[in-house]
Every structure is written in C-alpha cells, then in structure tokens.
Backbone as CSV, one residue per row, in Angstrom:
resi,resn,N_x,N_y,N_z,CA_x,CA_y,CA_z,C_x,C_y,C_z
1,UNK,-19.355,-15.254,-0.587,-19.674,-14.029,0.151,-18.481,-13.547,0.974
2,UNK,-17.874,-14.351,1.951,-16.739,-14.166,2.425,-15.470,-13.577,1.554
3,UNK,-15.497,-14.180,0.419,-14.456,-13.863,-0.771,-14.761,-11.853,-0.855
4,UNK,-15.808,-11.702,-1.314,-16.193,-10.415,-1.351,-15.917,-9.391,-0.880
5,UNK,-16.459,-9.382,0.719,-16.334,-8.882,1.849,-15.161,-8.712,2.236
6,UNK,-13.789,-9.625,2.013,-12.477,-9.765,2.261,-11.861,-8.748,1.536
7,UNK,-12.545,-9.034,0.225,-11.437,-8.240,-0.844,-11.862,-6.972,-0.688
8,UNK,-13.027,-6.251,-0.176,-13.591,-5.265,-0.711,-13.038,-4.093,0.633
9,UNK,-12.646,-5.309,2.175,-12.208,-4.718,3.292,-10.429,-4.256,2.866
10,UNK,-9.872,-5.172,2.175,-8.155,-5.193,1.875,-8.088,-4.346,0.802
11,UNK,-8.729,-3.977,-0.203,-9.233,-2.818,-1.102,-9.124,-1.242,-0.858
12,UNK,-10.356,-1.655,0.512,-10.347,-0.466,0.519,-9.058,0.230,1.774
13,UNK,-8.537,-0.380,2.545,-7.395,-0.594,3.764,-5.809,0.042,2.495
14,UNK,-6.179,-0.945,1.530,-5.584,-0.319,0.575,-5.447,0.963,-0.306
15,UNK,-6.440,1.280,0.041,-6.811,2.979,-0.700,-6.284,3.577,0.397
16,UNK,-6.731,3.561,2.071,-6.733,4.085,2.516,-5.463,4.789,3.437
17,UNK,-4.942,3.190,3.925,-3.231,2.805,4.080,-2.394,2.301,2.855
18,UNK,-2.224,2.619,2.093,-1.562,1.987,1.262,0.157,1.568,1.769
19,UNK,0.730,0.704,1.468,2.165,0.261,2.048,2.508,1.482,1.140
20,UNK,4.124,2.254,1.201,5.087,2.765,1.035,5.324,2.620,-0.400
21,UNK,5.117,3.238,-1.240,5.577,2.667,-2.804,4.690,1.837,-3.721
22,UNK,3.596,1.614,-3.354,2.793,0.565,-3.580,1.581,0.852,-3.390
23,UNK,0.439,1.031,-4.924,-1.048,1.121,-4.673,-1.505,0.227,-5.600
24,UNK,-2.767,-0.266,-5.636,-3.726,-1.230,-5.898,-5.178,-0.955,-6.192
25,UNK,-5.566,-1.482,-6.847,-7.310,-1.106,-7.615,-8.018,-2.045,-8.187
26,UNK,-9.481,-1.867,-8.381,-9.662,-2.758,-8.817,-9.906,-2.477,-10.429
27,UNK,-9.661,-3.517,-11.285,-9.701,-3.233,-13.021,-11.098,-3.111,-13.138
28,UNK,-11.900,-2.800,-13.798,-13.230,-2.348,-14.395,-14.361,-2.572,-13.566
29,UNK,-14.389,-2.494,-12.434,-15.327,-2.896,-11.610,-15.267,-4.171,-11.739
30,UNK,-14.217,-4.736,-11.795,-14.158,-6.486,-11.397,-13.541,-6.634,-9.835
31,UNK,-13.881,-7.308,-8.998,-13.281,-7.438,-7.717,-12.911,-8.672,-8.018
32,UNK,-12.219,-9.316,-8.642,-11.083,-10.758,-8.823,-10.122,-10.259,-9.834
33,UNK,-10.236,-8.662,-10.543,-9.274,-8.738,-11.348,-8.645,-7.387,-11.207
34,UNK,-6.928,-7.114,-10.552,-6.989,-6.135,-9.782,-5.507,-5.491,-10.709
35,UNK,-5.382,-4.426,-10.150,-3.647,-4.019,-10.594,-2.802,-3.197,-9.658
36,UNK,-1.735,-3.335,-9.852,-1.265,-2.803,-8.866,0.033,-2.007,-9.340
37,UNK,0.694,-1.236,-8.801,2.321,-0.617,-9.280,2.624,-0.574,-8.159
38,UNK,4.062,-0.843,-8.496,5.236,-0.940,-7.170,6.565,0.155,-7.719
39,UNK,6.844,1.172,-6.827,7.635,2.012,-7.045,9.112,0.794,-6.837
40,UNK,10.097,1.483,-7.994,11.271,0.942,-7.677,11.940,1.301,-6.509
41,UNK,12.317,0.699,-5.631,13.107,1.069,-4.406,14.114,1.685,-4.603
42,UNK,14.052,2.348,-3.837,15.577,3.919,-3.806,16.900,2.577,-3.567
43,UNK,17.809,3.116,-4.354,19.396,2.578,-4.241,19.147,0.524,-4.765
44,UNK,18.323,0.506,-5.741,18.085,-0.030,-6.288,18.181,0.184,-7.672
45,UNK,18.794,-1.248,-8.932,18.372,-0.663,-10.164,17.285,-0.609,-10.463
46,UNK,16.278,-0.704,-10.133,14.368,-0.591,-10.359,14.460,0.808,-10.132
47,UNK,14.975,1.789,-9.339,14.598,3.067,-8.742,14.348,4.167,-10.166
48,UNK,12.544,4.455,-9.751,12.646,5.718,-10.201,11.420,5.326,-11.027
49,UNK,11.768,3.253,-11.560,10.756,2.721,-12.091,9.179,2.871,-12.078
50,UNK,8.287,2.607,-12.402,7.035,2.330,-11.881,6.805,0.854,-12.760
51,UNK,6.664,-0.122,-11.730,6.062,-0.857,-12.133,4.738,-1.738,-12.352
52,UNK,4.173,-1.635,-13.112,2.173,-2.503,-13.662,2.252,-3.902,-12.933
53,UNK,1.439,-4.545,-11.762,0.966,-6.213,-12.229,-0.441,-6.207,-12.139
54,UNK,-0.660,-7.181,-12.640,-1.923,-8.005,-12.503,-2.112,-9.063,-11.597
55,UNK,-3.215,-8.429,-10.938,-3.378,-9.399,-9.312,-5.118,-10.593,-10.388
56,UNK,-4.874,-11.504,-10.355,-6.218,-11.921,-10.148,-6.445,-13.120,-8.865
57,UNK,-7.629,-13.244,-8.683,-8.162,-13.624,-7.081,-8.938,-14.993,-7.615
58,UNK,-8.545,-15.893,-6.902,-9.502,-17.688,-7.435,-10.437,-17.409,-6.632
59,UNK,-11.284,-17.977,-7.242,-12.711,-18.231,-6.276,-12.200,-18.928,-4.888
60,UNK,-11.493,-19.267,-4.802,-11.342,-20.189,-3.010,-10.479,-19.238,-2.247
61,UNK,-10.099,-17.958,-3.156,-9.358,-16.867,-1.972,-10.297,-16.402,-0.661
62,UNK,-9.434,-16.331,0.772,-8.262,-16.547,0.681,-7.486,-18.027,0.906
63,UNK,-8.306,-18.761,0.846,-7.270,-20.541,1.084,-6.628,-20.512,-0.203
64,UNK,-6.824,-19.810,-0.925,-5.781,-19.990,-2.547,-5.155,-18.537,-2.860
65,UNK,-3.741,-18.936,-2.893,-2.891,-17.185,-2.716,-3.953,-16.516,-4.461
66,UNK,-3.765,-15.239,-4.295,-3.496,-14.827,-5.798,-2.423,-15.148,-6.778
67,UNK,-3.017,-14.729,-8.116,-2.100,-15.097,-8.959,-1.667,-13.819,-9.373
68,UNK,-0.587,-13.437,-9.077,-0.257,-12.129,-9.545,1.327,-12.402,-10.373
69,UNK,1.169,-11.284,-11.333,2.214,-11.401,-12.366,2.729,-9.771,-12.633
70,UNK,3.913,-9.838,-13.244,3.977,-8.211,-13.898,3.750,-7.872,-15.181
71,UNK,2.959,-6.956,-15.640,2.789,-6.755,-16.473,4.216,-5.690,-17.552
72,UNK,4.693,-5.443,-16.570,5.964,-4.277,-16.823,7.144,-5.363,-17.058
73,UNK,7.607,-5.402,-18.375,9.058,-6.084,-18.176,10.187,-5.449,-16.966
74,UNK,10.635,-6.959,-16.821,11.693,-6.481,-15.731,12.842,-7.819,-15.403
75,UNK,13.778,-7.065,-15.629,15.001,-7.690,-15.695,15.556,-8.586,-13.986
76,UNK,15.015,-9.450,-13.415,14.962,-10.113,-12.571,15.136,-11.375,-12.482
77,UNK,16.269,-12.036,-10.858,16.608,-13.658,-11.741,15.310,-14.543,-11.200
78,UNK,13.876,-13.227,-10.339,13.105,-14.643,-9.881,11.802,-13.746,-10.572
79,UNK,12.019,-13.173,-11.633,11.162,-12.714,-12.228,10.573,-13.501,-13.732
80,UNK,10.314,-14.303,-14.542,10.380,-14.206,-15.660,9.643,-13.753,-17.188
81,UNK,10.322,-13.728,-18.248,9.410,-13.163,-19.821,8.390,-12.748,-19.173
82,UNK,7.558,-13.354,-18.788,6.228,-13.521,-19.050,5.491,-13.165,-17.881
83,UNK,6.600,-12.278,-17.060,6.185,-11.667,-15.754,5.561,-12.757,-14.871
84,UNK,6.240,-13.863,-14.741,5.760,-14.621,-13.371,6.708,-14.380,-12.318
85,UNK,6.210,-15.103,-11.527,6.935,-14.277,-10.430,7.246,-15.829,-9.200
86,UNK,8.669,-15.967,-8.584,9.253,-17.122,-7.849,9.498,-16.604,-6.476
87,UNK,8.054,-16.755,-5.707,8.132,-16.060,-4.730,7.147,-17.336,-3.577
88,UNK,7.601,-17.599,-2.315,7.173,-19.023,-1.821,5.377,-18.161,-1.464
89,UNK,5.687,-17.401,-0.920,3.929,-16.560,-0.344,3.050,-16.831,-1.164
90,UNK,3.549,-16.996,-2.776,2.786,-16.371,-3.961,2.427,-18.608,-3.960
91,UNK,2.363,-19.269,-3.337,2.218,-20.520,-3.572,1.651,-21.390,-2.463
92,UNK,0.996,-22.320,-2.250,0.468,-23.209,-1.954,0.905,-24.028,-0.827
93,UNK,1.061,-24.331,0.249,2.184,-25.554,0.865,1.897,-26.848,-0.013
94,UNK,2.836,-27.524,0.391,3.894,-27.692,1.222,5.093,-27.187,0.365
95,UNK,4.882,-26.560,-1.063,6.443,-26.089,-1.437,6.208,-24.675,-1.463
96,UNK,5.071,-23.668,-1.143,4.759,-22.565,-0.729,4.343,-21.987,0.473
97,UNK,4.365,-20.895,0.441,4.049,-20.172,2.283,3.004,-19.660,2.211
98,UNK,2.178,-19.862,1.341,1.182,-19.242,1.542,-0.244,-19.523,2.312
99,UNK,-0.541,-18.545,3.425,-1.692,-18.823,4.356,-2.810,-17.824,4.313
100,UNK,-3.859,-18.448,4.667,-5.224,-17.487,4.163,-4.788,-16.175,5.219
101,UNK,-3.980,-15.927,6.241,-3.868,-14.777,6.825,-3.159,-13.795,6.767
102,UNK,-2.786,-14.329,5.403,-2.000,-13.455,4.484,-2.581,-12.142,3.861
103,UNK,-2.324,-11.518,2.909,-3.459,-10.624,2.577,-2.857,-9.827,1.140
104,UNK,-3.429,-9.495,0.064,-2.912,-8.564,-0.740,-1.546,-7.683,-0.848
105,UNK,-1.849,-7.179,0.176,-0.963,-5.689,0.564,0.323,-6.180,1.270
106,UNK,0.061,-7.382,1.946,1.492,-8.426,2.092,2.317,-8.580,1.546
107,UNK,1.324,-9.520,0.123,1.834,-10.340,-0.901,2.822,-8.953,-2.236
108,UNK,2.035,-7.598,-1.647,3.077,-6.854,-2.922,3.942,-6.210,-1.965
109,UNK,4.087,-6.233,-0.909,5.072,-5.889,0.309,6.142,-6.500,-0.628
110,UNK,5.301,-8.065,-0.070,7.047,-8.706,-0.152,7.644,-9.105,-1.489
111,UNK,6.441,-8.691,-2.363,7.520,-8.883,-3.755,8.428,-7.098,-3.940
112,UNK,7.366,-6.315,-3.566,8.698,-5.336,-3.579,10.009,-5.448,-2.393
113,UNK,10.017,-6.363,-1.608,11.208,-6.306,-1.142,12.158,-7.457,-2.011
114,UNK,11.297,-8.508,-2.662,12.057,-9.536,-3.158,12.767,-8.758,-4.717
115,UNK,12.468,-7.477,-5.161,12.783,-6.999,-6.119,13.926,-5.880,-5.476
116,UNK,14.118,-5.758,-4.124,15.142,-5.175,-3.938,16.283,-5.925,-3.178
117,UNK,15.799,-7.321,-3.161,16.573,-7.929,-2.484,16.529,-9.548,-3.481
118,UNK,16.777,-9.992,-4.735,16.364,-10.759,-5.430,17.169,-12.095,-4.793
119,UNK,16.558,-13.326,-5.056,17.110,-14.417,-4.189,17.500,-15.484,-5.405
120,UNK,18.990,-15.247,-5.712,19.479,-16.120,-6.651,19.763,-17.507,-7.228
121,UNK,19.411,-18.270,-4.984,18.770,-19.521,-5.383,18.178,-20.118,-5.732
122,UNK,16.701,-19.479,-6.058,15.479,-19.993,-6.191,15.037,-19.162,-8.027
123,UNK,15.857,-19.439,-9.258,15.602,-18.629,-9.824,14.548,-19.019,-10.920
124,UNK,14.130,-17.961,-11.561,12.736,-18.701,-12.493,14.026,-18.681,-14.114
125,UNK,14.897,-17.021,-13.976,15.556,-17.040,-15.201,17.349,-17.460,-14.774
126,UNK,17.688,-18.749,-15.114,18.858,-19.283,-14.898,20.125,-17.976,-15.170
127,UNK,20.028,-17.497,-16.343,21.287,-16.792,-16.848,21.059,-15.895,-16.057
128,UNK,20.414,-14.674,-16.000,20.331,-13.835,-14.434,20.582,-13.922,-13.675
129,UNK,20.299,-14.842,-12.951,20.577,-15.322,-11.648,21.926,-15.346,-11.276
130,UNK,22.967,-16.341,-12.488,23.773,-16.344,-12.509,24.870,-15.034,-12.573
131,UNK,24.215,-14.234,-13.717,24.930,-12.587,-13.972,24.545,-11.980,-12.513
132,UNK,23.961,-12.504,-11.499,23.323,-11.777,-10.331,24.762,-11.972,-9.652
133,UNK,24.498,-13.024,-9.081,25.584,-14.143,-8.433,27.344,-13.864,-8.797
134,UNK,27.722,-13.401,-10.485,29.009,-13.846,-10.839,29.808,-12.877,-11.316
135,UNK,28.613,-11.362,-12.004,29.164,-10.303,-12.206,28.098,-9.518,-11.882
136,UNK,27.788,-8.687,-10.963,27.078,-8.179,-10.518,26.724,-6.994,-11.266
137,UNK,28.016,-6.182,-11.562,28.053,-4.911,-12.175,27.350,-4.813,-13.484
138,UNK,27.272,-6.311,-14.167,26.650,-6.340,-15.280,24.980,-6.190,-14.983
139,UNK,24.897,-7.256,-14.445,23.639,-7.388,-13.618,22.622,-6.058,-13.338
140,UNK,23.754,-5.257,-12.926,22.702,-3.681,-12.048,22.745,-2.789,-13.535
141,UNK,23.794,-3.039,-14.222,23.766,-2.358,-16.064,22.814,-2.483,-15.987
142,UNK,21.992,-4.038,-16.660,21.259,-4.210,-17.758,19.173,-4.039,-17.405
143,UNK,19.411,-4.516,-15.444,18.606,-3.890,-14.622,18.137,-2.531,-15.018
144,UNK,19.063,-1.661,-14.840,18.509,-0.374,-14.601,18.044,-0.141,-16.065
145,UNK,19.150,-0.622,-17.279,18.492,-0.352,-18.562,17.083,-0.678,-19.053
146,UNK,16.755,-1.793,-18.292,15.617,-2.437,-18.483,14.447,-1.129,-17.949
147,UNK,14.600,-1.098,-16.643,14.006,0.029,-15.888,13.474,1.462,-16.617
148,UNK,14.973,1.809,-17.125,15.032,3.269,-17.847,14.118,2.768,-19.476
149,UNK,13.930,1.558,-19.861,13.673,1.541,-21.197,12.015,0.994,-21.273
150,UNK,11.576,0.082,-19.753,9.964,0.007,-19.486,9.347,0.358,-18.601
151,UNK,10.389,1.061,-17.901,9.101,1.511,-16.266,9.557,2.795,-15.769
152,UNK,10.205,3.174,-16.776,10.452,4.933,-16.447,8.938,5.899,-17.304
153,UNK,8.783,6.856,-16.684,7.627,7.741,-16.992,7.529,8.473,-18.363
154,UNK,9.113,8.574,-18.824,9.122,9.435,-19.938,8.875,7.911,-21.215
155,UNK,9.012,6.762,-20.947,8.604,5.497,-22.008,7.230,5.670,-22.186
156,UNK,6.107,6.099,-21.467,4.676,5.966,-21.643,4.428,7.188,-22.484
C-alpha cells in the first residue's frame, strides 16, 4: 500500500513539477512499469537528443532503488549495449547510495547530470571510457553521432 501511494504522489509531483529536461509516466496503466526521456543537455554531445528509459519499481520500493535502464542507444563510458546504467544511487549499500529518501525524479536528475558529466572511473564500457579519458575529441565525434543517428527527432 505504501509502495502505491508513494509512486502515485512522485508521479504525479512529476507531471506537475517536472525537473528541467526530464518527464516521466506511467506505461499502460502499470504503476511499477514507468518511462521516462531525458533531454540532452545544452553544450553537451547528447544535446538536442531525446532520450527513452525504462524505470521499473520492485515490490520493496522504496528500500529497493529502481531499476532503470535506457532504452535509446547511447554512446557513454558508464552507460552500456544494453542500456544499463553505472550509477552508485541506482544501487544498494554498501557499494551503492541508494536510500529510500531518495525518489524517482532524483534518480533521473542525476543520471542526466551523470550524462553530462560522465565519470570515467567507474566505467561499465572499458574502451569509452578510455576514448573519454585519452582522446576526447574522438569521444564527443562519435557521442554526438550516436545522438544525431538515435535520439534526434528527425530518426523516429
């Protein structure tokens, strides 16, 4: 019941305030299975993007973060294939930060800042990380190509 009531208050806080770049819904009248898009950040290679994830919610939310992924390819070194995502909030302690007073609209806060600010230590895709880290210029290339080729408006 609590689970419900939570999601249905951060839902709708979400319709209503939505963060900056960033809205959220729920998929078919499921309240555990949600989506969301995150605008690419200006002066970023994401910019201009729109990017799809998939939020789903465990039955023990909120003591268990969501599992959220992207559905939009995206060229990122803590992103990977298969749209997971290497982010400590998005996890459990003691090797995650994540606390039940956390909330949805947080958790895609801070992955859109971790997508404008990507953290090359902690990476899910090694060679990225590295092209992040060693040639950058390549890095923001193949970024933005990625961008312009799955999360630009004129691809849909």
């Amino acid at each position: 019941m609590q689970r419900a009531s939570r999601l249905k208050r951060e839902l709708s806080l979400l319709t209503a305030e939505p963060p900056p770049g960033i809205t959220c819904w729920q998929n078919e009248n499921q309240l555990d299975d949600l989506r969301a898009q995150i605008l690419g950040g200006a002066d970023t290679p994401y910019e201009k993007g729109i990017f799809n994830l998939e939020i789903v919610v465990p039955e023990r939310y909120p003591f268990e973060p969501p599992k959220i992924r992207f559905l939009t390819p995206i060229y990122h070194p803590n992103i990977d294939s298969a749209g997971r995502i290497c982010l400590d909030v998005l996890k459990l302690p003691p090797k995650g930060a994540w606390r039940p007073s956390l909330n949805i609209s947080t958790l895609l806060t801070s992955i859109q800042l971790l997508m404008a600010e990507p953290n090359p230590d902690d990476p899910l895709m090694a060679d990225i990380s590295s092209e992040y880290k060693y040639n950058k210029q390549l890095f923001l290339l193949n970024a933005r190509e990625w961008t312009e080729k799955y999360a630009s408006q004129q691809s849909r």
